[in-house]
C-alpha positions as CSV (number, residue, x, y, z in Angstrom):
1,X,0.0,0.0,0.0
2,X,3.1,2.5,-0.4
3,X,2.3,3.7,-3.2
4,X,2.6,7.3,-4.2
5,X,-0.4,9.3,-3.5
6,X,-1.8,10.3,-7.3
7,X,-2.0,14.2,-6.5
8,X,-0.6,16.7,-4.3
9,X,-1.2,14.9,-0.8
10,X,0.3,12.6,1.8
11,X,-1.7,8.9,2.3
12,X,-0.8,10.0,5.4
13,X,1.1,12.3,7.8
14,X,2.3,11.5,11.2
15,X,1.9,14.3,14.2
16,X,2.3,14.7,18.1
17,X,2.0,10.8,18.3
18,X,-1.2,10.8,15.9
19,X,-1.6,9.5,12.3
20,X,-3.9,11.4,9.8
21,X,-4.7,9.5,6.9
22,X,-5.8,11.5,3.7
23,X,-9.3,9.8,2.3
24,X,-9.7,6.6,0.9
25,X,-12.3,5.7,-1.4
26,X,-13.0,2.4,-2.0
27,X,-11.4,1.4,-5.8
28,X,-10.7,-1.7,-6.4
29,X,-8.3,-1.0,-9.0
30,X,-6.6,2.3,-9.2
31,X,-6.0,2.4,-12.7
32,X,-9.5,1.1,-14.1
33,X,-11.5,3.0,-11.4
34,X,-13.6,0.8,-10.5
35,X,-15.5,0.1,-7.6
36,X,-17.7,-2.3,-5.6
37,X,-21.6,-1.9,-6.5
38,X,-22.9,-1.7,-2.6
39,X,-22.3,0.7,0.1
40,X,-21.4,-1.8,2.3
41,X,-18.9,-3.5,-0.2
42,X,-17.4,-0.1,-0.5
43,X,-17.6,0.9,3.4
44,X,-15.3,-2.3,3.9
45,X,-13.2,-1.7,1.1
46,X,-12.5,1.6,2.2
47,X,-11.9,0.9,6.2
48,X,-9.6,-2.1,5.3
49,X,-7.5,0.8,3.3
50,X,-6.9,3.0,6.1
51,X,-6.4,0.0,8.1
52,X,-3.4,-0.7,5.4
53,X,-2.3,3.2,5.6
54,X,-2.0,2.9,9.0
55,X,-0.7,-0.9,9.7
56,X,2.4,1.3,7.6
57,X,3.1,3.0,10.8
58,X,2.6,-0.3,13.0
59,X,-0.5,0.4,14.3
60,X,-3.9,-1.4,13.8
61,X,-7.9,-0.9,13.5
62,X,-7.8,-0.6,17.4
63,X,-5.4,2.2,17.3
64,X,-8.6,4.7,15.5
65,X,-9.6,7.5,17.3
66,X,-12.1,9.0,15.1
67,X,-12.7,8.7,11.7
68,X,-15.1,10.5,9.3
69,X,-17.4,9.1,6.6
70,X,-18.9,11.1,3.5
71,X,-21.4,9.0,2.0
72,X,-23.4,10.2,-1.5
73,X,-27.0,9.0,0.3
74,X,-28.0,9.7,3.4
75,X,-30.3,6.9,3.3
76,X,-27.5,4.3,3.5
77,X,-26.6,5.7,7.1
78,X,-27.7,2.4,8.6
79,X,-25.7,0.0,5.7
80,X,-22.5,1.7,6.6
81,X,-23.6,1.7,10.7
82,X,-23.3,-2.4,10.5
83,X,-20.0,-2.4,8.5
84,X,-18.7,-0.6,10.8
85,X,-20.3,-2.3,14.0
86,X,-19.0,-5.8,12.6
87,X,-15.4,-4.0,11.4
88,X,-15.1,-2.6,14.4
89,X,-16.6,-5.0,16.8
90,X,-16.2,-3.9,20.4
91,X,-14.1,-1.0,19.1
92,X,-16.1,2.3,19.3
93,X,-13.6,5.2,17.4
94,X,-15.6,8.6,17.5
95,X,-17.3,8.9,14.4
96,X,-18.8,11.9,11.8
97,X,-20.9,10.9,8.7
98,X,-21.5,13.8,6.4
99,X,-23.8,13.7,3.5
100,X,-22.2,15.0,0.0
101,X,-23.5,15.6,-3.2
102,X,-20.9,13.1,-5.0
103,X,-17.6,11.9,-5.2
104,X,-14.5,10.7,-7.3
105,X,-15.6,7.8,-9.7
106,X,-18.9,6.8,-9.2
107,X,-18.2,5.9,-5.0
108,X,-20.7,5.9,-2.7
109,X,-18.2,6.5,0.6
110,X,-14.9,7.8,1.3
111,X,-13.6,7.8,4.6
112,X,-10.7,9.6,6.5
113,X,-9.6,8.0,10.2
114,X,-7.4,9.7,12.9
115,X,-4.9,7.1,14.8
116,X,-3.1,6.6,17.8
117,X,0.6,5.5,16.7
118,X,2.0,2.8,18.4
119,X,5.5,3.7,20.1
């Protein structure tokens, strides 16, 4: 997952013992574009991305502190509530969804997570 980010941005940066990762959206091939045709196909694909940007740093999904979802339809609130209740599990990072008119590609979700980095 090191790859170069494809415009002027870090996948991540790390500050004051915290990581930041830029967005992800949920592609499951960056050079075709293409992406998953459910919300809850592209919630996963999306959290298990950040978990990758951050597993870089040596910390894990129980590292997040707070992450924040946009999603294209507010009416999917609940889909992406259970991928993240069974991603998660006992885990609780704070959390922010916010409703957008669209996004890159065609996705339904991109999300953006704040990390504790492991010392």
């Amino acid at each position: 997952m090191s790859q170069e980010a494809p415009g002027h941005y870090s996948k991540f940066v790390i500050a004051n013992g915290l990581i930041f990762t830029s967005g992800v959206l949920p592609l499951l091939d960056r050079a075709t574009k293409s992406v998953p045709e459910t919300i809850e196909e592209q919630a996963l694909l999306a959290l298990e991305g950040i978990e990758k940007i951050i597993q870089e740093s040596g910390s894990d999904r129980s590292d997040i502190i707070k992450t924040t979802a946009y999603i294209c339809r507010v009416d999917d609130w609940s889909k992406v509530n259970g991928v993240y209740q069974s991603f998660f599990a006992d885990h609780k990072p704070a959390r922010s969804i916010i409703p957008v008119s669209g996004l890159h590609f065609g996705c339904l979700i991109e999300i953006e997570a704040v990390a504790k980095l492991r010392k």
